[in-house]
matplotlib code that plots the C-alpha trace (Angstrom):
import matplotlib.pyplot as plt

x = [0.0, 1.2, 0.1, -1.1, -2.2, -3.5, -5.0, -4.0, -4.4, -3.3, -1.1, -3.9, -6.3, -3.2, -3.1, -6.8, -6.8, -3.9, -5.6, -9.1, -7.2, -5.2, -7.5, -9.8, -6.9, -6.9, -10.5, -10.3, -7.2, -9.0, -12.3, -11.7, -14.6, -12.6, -12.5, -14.8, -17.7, -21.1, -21.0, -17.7, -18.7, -22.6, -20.2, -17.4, -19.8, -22.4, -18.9, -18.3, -21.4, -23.9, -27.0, -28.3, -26.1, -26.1, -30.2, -29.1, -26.3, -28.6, -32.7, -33.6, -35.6, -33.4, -31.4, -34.2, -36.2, -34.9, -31.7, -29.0, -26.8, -28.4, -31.8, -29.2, -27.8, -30.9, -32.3, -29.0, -28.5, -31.9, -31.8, -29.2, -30.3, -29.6, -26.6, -25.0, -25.8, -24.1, -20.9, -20.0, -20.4, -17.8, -15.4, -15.9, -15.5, -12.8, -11.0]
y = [0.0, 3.5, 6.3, 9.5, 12.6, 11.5, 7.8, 4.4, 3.8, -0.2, -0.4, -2.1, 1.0, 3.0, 0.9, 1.3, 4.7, 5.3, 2.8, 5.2, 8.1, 6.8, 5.2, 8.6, 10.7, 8.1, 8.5, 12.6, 12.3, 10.5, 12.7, 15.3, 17.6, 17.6, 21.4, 22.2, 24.3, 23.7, 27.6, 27.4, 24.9, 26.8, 29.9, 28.6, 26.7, 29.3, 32.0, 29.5, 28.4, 31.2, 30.2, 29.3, 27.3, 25.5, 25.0, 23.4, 21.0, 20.4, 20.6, 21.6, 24.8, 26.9, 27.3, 28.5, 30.6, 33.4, 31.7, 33.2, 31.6, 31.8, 29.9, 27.3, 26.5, 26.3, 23.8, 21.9, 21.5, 19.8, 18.1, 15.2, 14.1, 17.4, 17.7, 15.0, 16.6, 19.9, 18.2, 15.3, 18.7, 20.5, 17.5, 17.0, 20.2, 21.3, 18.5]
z = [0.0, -0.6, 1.3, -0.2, 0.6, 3.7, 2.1, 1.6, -1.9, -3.1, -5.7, -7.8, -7.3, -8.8, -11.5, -12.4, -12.3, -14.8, -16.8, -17.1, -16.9, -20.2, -22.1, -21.5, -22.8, -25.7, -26.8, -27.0, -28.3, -31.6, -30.9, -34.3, -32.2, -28.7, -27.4, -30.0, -28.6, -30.7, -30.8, -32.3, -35.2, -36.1, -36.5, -38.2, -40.8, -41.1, -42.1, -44.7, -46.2, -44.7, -43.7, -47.1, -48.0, -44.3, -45.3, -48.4, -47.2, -43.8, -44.3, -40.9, -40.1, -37.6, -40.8, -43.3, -40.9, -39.5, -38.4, -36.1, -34.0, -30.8, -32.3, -34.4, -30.8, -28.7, -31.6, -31.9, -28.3, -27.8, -31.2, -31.5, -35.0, -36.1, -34.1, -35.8, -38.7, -38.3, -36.4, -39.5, -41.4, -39.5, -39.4, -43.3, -44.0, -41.7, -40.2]

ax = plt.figure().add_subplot(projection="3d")
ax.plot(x, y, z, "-o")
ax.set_aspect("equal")
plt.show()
């Protein structure tokens, strides 16, 4: 046993952590959208394809009807289809 900060932590407990802890690191690291804010990628694709062309590539309303960001996020965020949608488009079309 090994003591730390005040604990006794087994050397098999240690061993699991590093573990998660890696294979956590290992998944972001392969995650294209890690530290990507959805905010960041409806404004990065709506500068490059404004939002008519965002309606074309995507057929969902909060792009066709008075869009803006804020609406395009509120939609998105309790959408997951459509979420998938607009963040395989960023990775296609930026990564």
């Amino acid at each position: 046993m090994t003591f730390f900060n005040g604990l006794f932590i087994s050397r098999y407990n240690q061993h699991i952590n590093l573990v998660n802890f890696m294979s956590d690191n290992n998944q972001q690291a392969n995650n294209p959208l890690h530290g990507v804010t959805l905010e960041q990628i409806v404004t990065k694709l709506q500068g490059k394809y404004g939002w008519e062309g965002l309606a074309q590539r995507i057929n969902i309303n909060c792009f066709k009807s008075n869009p803006s960001i804020k609406s395009s996020l509120k939609f998105l965020r309790r959408t997951p289809w459509a979420r998938e949608k607009v963040e395989s488009l960023f990775v296609h079309t930026f990564k």
